[in-house]
PDBQT receptor file of N, H, CA, C and O in Angstrom, charges set to zero:
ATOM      1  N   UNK A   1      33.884  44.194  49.972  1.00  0.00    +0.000 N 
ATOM      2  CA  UNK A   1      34.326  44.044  51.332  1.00  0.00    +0.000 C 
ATOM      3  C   UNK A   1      35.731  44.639  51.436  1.00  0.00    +0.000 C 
ATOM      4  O   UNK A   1      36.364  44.499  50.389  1.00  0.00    +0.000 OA
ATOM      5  N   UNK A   2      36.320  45.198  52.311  1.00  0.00    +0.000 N 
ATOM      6  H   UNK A   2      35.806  45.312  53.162  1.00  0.00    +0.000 HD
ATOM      7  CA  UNK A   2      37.567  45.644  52.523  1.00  0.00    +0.000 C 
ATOM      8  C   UNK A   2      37.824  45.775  54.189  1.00  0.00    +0.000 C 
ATOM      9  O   UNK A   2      38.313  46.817  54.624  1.00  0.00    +0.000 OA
ATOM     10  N   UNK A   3      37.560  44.946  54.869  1.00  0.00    +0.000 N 
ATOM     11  H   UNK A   3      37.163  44.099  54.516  1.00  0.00    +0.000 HD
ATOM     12  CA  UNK A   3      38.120  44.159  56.010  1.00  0.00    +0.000 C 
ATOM     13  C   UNK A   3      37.295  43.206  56.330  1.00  0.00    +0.000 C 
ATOM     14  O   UNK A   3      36.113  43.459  56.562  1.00  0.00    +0.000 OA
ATOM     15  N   UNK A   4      37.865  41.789  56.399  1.00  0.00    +0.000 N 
ATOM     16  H   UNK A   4      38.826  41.583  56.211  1.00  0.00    +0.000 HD
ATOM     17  CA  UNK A   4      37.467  40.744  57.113  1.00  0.00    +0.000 C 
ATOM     18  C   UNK A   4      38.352  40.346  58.506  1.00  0.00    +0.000 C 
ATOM     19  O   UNK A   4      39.535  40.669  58.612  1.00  0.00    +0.000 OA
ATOM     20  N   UNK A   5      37.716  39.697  59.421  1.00  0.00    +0.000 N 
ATOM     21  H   UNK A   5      36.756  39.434  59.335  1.00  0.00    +0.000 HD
ATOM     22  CA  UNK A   5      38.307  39.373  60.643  1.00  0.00    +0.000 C 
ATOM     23  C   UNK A   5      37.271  38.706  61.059  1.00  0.00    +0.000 C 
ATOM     24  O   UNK A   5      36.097  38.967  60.794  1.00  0.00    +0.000 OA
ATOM     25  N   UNK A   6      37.862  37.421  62.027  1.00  0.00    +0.000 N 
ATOM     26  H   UNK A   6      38.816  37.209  62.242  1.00  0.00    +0.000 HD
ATOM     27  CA  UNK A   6      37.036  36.194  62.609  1.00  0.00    +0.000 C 
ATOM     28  C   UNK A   6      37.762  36.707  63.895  1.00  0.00    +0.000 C 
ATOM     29  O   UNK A   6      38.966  36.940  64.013  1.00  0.00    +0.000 OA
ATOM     30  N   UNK A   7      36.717  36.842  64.889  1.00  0.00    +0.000 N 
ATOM     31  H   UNK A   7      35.740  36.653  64.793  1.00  0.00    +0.000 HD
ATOM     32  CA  UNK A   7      37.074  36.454  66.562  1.00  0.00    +0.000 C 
ATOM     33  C   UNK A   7      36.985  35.427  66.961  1.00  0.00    +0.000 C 
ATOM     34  O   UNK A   7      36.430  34.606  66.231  1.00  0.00    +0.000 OA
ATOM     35  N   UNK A   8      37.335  35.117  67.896  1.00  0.00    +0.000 N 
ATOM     36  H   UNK A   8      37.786  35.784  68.489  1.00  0.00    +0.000 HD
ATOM     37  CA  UNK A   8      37.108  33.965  69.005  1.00  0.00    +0.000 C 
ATOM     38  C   UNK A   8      35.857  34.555  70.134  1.00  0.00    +0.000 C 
ATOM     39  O   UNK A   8      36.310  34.982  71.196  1.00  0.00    +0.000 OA
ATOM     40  N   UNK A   9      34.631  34.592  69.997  1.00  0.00    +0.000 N 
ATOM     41  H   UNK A   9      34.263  34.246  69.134  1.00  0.00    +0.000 HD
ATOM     42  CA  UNK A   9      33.952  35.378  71.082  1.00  0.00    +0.000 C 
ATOM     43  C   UNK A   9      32.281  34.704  70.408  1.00  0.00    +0.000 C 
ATOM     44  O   UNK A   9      31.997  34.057  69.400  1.00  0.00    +0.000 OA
ATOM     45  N   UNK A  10      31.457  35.266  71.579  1.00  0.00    +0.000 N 
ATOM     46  H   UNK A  10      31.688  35.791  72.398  1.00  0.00    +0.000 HD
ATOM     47  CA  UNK A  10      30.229  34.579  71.213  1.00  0.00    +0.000 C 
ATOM     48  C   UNK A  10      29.452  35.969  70.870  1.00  0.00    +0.000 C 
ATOM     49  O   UNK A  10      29.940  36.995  70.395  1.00  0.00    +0.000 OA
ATOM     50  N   UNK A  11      28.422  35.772  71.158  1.00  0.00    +0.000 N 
ATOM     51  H   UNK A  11      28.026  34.939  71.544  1.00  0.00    +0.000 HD
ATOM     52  CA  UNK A  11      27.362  37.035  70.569  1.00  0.00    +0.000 C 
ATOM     53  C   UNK A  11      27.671  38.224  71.366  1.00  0.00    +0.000 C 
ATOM     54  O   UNK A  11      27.958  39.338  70.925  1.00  0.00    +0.000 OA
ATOM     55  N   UNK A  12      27.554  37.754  72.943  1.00  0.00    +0.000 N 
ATOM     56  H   UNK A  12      27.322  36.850  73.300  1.00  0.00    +0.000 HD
ATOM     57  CA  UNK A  12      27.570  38.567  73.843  1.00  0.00    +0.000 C 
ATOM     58  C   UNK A  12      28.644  39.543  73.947  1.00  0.00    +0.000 C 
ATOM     59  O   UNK A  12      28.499  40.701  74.339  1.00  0.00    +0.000 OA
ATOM     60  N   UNK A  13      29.910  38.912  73.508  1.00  0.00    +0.000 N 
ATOM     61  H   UNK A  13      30.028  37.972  73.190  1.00  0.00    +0.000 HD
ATOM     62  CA  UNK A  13      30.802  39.796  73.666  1.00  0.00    +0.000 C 
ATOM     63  C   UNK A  13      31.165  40.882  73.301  1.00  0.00    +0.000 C 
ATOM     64  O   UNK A  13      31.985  41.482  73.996  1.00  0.00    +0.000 OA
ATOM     65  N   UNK A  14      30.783  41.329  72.381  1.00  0.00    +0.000 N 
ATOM     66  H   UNK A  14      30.116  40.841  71.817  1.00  0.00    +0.000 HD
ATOM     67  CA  UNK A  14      30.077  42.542  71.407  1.00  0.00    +0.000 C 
ATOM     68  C   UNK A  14      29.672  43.514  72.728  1.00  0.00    +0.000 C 
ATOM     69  O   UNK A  14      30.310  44.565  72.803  1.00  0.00    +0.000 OA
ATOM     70  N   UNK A  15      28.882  43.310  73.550  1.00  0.00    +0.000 N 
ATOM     71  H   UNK A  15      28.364  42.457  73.489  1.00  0.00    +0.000 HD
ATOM     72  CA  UNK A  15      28.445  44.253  74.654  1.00  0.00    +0.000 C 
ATOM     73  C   UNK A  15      29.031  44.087  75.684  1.00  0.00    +0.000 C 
ATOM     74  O   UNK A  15      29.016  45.142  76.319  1.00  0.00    +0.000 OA
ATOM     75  N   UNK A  16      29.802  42.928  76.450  1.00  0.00    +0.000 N 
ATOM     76  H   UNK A  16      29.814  42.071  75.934  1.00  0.00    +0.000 HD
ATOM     77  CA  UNK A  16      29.911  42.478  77.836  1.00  0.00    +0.000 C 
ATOM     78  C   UNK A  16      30.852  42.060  77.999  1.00  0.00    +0.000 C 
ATOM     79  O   UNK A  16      31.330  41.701  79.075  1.00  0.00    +0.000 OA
ATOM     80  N   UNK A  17      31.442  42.008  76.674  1.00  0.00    +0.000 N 
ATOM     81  H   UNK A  17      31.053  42.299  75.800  1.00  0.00    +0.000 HD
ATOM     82  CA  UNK A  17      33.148  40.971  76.411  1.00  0.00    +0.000 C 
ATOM     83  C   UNK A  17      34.627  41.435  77.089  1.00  0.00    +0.000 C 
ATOM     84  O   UNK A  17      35.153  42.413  76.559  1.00  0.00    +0.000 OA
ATOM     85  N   UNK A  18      35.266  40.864  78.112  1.00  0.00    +0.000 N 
ATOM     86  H   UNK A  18      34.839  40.069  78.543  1.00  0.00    +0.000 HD
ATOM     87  CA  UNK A  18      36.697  41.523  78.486  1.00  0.00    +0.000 C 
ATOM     88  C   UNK A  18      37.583  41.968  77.623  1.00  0.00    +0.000 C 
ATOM     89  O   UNK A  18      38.367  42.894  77.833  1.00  0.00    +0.000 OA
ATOM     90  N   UNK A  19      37.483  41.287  76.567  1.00  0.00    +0.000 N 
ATOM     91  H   UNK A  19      36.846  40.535  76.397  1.00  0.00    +0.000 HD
ATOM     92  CA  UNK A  19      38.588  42.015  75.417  1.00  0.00    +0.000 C 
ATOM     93  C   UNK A  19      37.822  42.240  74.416  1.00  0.00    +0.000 C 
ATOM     94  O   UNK A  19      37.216  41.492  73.648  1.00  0.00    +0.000 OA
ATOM     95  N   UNK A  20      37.946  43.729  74.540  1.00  0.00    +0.000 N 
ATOM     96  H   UNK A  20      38.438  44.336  75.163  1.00  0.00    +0.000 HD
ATOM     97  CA  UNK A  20      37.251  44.825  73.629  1.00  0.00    +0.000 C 
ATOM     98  C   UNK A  20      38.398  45.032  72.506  1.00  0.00    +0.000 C 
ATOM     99  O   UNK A  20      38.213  45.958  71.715  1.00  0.00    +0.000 OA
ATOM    100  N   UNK A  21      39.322  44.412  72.398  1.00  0.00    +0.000 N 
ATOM    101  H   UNK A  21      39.472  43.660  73.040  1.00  0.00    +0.000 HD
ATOM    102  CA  UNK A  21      40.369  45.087  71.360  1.00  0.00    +0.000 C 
ATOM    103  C   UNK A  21      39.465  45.188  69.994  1.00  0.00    +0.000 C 
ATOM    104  O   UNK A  21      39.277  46.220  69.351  1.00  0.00    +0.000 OA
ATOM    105  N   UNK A  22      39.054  44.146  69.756  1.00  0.00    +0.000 N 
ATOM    106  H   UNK A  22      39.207  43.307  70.278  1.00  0.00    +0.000 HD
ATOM    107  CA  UNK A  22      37.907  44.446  68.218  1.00  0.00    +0.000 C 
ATOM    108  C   UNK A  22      37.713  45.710  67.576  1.00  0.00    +0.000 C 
ATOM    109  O   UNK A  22      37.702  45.955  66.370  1.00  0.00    +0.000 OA
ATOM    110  N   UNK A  23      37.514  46.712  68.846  1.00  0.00    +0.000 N 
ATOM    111  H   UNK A  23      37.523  46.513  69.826  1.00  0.00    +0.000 HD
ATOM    112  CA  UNK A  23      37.158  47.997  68.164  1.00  0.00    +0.000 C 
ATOM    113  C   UNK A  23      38.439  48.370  67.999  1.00  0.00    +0.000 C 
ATOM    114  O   UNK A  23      38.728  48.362  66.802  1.00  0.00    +0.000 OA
ATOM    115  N   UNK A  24      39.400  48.720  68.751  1.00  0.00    +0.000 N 
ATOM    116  H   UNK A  24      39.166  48.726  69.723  1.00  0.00    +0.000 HD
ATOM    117  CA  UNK A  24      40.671  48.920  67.909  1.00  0.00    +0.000 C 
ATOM    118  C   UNK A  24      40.510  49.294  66.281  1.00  0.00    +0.000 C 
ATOM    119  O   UNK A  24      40.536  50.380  65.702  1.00  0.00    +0.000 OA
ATOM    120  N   UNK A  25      40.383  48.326  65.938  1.00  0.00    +0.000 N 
ATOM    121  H   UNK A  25      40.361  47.444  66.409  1.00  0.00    +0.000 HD
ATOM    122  CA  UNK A  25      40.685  47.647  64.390  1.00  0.00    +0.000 C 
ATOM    123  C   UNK A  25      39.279  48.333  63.564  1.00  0.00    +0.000 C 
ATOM    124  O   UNK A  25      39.383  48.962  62.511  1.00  0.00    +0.000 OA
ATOM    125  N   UNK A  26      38.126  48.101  64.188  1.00  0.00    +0.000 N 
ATOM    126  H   UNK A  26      38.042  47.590  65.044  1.00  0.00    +0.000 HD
ATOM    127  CA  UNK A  26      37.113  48.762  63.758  1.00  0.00    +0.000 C 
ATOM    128  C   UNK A  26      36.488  49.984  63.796  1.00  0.00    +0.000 C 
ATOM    129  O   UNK A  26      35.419  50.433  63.383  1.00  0.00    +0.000 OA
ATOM    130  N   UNK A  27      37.752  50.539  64.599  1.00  0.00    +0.000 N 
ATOM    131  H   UNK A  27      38.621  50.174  64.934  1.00  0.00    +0.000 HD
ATOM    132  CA  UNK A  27      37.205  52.386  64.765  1.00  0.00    +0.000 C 
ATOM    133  C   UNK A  27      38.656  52.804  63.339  1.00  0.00    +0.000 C 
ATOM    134  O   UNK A  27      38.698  53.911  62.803  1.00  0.00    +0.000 OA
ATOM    135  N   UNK A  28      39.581  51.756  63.022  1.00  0.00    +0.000 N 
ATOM    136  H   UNK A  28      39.546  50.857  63.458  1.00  0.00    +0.000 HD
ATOM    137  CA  UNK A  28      40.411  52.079  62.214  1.00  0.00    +0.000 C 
ATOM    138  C   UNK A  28      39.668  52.121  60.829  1.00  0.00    +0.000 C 
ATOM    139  O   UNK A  28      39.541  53.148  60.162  1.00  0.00    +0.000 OA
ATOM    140  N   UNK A  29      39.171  50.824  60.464  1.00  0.00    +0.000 N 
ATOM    141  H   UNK A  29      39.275  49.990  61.006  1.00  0.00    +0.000 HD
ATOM    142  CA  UNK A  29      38.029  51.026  59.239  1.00  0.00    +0.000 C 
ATOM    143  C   UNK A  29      37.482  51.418  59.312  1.00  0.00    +0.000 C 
ATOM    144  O   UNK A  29      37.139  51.585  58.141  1.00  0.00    +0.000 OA
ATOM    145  N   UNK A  30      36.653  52.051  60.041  1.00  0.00    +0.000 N 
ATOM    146  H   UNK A  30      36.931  51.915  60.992  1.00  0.00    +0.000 HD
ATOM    147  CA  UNK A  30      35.341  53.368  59.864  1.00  0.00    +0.000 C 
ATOM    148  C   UNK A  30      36.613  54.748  59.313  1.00  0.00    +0.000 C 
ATOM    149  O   UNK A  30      36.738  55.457  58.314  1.00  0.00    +0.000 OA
ATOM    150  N   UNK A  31      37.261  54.591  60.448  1.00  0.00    +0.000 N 
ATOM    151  H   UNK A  31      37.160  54.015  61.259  1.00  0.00    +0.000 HD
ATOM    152  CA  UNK A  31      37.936  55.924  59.750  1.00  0.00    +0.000 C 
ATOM    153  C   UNK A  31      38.423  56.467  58.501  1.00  0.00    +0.000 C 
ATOM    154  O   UNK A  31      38.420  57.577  57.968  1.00  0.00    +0.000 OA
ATOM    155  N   UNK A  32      38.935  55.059  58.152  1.00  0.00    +0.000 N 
ATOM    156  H   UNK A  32      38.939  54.158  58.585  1.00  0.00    +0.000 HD
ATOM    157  CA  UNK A  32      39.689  54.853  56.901  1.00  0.00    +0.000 C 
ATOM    158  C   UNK A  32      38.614  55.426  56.337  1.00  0.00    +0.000 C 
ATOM    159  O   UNK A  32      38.616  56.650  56.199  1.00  0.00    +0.000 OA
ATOM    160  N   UNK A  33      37.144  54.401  55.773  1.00  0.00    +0.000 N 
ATOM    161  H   UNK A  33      37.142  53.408  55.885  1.00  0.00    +0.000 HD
ATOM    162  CA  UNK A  33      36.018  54.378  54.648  1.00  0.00    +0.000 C 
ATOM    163  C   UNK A  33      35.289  54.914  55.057  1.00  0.00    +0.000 C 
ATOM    164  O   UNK A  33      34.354  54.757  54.272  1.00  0.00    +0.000 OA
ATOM    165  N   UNK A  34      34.956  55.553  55.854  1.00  0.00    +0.000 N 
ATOM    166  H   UNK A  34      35.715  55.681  56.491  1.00  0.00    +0.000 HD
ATOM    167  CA  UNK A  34      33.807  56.682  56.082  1.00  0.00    +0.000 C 
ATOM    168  C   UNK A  34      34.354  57.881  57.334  1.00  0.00    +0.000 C 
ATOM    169  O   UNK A  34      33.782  57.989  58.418  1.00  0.00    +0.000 OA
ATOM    170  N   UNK A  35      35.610  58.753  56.904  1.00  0.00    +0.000 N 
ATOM    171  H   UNK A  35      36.075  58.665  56.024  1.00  0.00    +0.000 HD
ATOM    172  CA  UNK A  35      36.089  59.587  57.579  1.00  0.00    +0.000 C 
ATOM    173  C   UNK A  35      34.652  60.866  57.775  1.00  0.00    +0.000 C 
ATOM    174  O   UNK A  35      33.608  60.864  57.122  1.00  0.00    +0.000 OA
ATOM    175  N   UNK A  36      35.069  61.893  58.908  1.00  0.00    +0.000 N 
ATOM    176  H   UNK A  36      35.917  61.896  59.438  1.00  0.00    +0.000 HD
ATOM    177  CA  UNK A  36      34.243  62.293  59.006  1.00  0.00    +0.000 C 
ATOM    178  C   UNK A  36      34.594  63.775  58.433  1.00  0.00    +0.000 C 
ATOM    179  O   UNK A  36      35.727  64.250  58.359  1.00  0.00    +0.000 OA
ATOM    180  N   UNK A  37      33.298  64.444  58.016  1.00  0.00    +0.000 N 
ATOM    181  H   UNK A  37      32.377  64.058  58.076  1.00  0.00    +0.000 HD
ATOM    182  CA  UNK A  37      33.354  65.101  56.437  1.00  0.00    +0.000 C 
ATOM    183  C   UNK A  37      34.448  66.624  57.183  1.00  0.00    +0.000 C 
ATOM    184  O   UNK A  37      34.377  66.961  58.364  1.00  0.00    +0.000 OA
ATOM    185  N   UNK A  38      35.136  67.136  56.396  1.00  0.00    +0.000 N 
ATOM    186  H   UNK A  38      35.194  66.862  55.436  1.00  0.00    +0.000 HD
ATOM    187  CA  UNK A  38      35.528  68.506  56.700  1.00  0.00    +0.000 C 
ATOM    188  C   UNK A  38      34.678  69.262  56.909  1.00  0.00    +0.000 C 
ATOM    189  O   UNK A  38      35.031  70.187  57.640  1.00  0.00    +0.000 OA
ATOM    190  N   UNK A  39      33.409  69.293  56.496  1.00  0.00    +0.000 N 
ATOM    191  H   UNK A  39      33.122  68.541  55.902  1.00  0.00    +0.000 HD
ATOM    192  CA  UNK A  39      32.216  70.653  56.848  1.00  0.00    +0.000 C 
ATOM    193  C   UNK A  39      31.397  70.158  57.941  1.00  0.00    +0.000 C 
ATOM    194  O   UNK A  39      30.223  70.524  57.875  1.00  0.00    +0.000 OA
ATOM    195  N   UNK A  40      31.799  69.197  59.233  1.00  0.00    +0.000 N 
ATOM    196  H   UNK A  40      32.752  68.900  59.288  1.00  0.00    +0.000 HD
ATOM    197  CA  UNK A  40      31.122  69.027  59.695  1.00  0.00    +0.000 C 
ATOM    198  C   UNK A  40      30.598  70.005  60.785  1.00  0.00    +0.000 C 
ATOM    199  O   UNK A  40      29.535  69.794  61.369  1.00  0.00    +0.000 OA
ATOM    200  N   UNK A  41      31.379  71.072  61.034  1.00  0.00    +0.000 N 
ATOM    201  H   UNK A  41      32.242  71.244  60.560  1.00  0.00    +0.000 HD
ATOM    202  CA  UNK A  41      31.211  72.222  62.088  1.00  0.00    +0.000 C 
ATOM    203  C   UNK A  41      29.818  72.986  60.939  1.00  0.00    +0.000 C 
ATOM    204  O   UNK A  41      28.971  73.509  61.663  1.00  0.00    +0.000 OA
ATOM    205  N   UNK A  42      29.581  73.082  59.931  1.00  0.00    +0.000 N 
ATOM    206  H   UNK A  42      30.269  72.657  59.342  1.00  0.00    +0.000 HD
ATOM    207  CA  UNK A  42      28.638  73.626  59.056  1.00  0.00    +0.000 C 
ATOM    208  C   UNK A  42      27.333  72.608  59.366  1.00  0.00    +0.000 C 
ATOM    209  O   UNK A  42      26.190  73.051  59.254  1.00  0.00    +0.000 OA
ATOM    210  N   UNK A  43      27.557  71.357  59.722  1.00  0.00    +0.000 N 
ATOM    211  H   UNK A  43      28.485  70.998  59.813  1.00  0.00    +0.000 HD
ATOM    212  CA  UNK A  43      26.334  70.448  60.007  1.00  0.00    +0.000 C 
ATOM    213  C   UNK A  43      26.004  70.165  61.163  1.00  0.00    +0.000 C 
ATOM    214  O   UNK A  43      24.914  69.716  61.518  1.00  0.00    +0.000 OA
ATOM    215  N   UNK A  44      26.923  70.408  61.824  1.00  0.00    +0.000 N 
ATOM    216  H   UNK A  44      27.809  70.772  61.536  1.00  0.00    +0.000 HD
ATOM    217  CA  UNK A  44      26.187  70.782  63.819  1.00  0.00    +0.000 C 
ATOM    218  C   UNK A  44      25.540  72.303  63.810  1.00  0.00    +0.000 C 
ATOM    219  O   UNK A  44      24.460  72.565  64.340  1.00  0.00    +0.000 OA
ATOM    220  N   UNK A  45      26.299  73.177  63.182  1.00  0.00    +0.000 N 
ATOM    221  H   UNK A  45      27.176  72.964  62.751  1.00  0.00    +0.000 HD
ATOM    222  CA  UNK A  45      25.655  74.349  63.478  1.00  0.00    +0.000 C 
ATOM    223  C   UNK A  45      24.242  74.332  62.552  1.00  0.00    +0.000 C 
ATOM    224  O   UNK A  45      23.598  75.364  62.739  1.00  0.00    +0.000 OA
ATOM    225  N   UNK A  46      23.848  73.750  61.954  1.00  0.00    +0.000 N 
ATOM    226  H   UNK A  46      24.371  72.912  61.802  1.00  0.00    +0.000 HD
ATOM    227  CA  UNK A  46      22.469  73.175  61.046  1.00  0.00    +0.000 C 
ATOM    228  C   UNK A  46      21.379  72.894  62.286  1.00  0.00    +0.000 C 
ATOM    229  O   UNK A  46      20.346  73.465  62.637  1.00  0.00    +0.000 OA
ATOM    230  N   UNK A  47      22.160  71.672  62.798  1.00  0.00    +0.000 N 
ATOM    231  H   UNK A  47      22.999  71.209  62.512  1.00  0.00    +0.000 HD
ATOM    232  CA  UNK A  47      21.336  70.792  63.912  1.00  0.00    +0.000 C 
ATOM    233  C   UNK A  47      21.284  71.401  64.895  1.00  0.00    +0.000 C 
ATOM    234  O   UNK A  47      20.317  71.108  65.598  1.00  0.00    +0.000 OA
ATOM    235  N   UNK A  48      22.067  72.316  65.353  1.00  0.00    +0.000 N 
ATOM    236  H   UNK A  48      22.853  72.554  64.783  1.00  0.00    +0.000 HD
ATOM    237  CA  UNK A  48      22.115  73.003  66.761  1.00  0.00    +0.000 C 
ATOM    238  C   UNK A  48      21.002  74.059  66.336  1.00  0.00    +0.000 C 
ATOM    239  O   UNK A  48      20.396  74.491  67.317  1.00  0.00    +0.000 OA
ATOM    240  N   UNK A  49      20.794  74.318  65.732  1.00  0.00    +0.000 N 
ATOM    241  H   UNK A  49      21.286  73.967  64.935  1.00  0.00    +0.000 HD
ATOM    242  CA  UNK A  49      19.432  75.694  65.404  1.00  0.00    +0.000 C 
ATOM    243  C   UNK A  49      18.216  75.530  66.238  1.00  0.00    +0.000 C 
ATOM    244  O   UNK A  49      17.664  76.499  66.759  1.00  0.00    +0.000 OA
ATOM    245  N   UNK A  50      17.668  73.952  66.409  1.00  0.00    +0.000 N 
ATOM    246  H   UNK A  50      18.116  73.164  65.986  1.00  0.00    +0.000 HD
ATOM    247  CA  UNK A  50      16.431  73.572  66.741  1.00  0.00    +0.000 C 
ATOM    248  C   UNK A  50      16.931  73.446  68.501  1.00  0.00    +0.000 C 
ATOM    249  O   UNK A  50      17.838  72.695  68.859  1.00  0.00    +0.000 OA
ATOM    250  N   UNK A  51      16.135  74.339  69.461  1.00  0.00    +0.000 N 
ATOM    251  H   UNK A  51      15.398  74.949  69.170  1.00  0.00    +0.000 HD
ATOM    252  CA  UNK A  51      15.889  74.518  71.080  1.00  0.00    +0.000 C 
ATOM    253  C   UNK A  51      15.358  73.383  71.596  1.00  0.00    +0.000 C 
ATOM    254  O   UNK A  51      14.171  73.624  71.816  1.00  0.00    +0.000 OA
ATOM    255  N   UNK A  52      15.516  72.719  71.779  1.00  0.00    +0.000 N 
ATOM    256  H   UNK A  52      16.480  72.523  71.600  1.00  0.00    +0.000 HD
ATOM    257  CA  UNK A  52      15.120  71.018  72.221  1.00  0.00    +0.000 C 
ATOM    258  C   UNK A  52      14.719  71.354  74.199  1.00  0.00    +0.000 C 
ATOM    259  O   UNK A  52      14.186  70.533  74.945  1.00  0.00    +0.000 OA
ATOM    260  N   UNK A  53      15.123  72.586  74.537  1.00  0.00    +0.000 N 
ATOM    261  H   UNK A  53      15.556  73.253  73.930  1.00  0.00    +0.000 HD
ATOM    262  CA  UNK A  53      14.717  72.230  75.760  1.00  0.00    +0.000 C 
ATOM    263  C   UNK A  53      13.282  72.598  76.032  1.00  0.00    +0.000 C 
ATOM    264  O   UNK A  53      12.941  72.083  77.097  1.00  0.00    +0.000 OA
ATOM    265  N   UNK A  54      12.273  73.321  75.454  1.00  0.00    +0.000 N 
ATOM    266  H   UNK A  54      12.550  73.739  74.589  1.00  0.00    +0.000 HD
ATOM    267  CA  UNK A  54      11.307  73.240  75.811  1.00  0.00    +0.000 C 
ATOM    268  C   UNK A  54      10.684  71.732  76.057  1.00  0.00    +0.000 C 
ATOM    269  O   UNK A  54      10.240  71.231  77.090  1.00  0.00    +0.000 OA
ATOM    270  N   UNK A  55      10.799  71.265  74.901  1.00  0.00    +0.000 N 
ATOM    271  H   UNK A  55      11.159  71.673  74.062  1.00  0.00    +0.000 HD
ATOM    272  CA  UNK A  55      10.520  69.500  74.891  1.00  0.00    +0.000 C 
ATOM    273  C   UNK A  55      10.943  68.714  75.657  1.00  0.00    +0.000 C 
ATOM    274  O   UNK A  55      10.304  67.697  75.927  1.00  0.00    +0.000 OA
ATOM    275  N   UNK A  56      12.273  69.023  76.265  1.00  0.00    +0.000 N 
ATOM    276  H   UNK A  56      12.792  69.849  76.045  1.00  0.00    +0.000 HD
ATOM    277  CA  UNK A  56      12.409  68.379  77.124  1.00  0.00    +0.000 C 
ATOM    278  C   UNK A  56      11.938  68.614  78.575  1.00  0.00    +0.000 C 
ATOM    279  O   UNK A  56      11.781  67.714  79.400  1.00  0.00    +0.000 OA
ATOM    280  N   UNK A  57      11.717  70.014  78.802  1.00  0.00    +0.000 N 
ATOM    281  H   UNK A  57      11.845  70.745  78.132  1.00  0.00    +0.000 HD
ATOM    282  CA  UNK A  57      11.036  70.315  80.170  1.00  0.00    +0.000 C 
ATOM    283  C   UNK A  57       9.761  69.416  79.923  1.00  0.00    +0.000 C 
ATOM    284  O   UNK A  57       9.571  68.409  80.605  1.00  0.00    +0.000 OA
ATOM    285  N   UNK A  58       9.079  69.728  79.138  1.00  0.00    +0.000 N 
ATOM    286  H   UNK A  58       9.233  70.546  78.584  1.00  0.00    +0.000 HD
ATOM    287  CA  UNK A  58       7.794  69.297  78.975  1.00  0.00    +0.000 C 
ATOM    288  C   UNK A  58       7.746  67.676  79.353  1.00  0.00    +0.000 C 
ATOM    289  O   UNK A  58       6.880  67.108  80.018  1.00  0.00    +0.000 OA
ATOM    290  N   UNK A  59       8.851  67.139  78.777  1.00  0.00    +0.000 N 
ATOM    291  H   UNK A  59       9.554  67.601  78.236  1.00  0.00    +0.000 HD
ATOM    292  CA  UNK A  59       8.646  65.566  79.090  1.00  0.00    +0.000 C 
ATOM    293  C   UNK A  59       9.262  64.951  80.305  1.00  0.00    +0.000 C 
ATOM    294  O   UNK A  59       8.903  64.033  81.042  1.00  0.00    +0.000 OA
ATOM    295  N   UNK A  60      10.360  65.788  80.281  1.00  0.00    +0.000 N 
ATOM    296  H   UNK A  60      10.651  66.534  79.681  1.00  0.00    +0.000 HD
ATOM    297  CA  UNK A  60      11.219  65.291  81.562  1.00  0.00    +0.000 C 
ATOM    298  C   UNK A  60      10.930  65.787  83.075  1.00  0.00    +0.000 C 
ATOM    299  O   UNK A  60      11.586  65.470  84.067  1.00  0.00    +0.000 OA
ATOM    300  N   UNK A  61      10.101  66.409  83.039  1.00  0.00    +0.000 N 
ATOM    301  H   UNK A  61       9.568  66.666  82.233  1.00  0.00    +0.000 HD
ATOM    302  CA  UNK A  61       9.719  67.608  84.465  1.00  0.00    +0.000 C 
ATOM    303  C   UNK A  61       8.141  67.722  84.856  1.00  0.00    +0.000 C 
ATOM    304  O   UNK A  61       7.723  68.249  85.887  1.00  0.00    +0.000 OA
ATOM    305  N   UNK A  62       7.362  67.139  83.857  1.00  0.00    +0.000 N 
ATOM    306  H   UNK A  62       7.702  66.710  83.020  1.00  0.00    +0.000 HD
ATOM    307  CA  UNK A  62       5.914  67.372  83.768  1.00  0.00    +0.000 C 
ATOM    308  C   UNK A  62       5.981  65.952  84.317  1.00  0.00    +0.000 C 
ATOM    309  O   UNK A  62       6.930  65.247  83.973  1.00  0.00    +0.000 OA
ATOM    310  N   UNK A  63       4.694  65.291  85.458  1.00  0.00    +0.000 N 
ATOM    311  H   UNK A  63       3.923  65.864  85.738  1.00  0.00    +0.000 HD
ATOM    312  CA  UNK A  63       4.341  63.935  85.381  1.00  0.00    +0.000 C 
ATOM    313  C   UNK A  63       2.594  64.624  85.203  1.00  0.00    +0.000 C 
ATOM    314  O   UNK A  63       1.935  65.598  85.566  1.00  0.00    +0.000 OA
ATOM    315  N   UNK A  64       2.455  63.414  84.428  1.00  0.00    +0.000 N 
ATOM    316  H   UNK A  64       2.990  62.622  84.133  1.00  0.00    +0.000 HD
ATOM    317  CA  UNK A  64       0.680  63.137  84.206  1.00  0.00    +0.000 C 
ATOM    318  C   UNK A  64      -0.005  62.003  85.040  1.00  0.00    +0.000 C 
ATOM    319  O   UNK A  64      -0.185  60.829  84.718  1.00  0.00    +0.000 OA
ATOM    320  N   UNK A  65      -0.367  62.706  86.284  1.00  0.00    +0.000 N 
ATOM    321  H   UNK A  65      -0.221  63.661  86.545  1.00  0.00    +0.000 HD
ATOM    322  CA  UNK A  65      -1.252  61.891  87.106  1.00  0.00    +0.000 C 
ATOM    323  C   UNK A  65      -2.501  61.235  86.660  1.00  0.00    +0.000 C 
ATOM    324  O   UNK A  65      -3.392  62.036  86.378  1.00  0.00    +0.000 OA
ATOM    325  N   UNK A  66      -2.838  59.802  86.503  1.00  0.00    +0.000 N 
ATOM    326  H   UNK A  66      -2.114  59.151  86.731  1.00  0.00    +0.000 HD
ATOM    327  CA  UNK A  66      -3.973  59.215  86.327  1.00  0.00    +0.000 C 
ATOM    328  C   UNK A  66      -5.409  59.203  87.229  1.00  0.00    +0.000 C 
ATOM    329  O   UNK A  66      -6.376  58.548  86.841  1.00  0.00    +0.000 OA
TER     330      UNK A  66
């Protein structure tokens, strides 16, 4: 483990809560322990290869009448 922290908040607050400071602190530990890689412009341009809009015309623009 390499951060612990107790809130004062119930489940909900996680999604719906007025004080969001939490992430503060938790976009700091992600950063810290899982920074994001230097080659990542080499791994979008990977993922960007595949044309996703045919698929999406197809699903988003087509309705199938019953």
């Amino acid at each position: 483990m390499v951060h612990y922290e107790e809130l004062e908040a119930g489940h909900s607050t996680f999604l719906v809560g007025l004080d969001m400071r939490y992430l503060e602190s938790m976009i700091k530990v992600i950063g810290r322990y899982n920074p994001i890689p230097d080659d990542i412009e080499e791994i979008e341009k990977d993922f960007n290869q595949f044309d996703l809009d045919p698929i999406l015309d197809k699903y988003l623009n087509h309705t199938i009448l019953l």
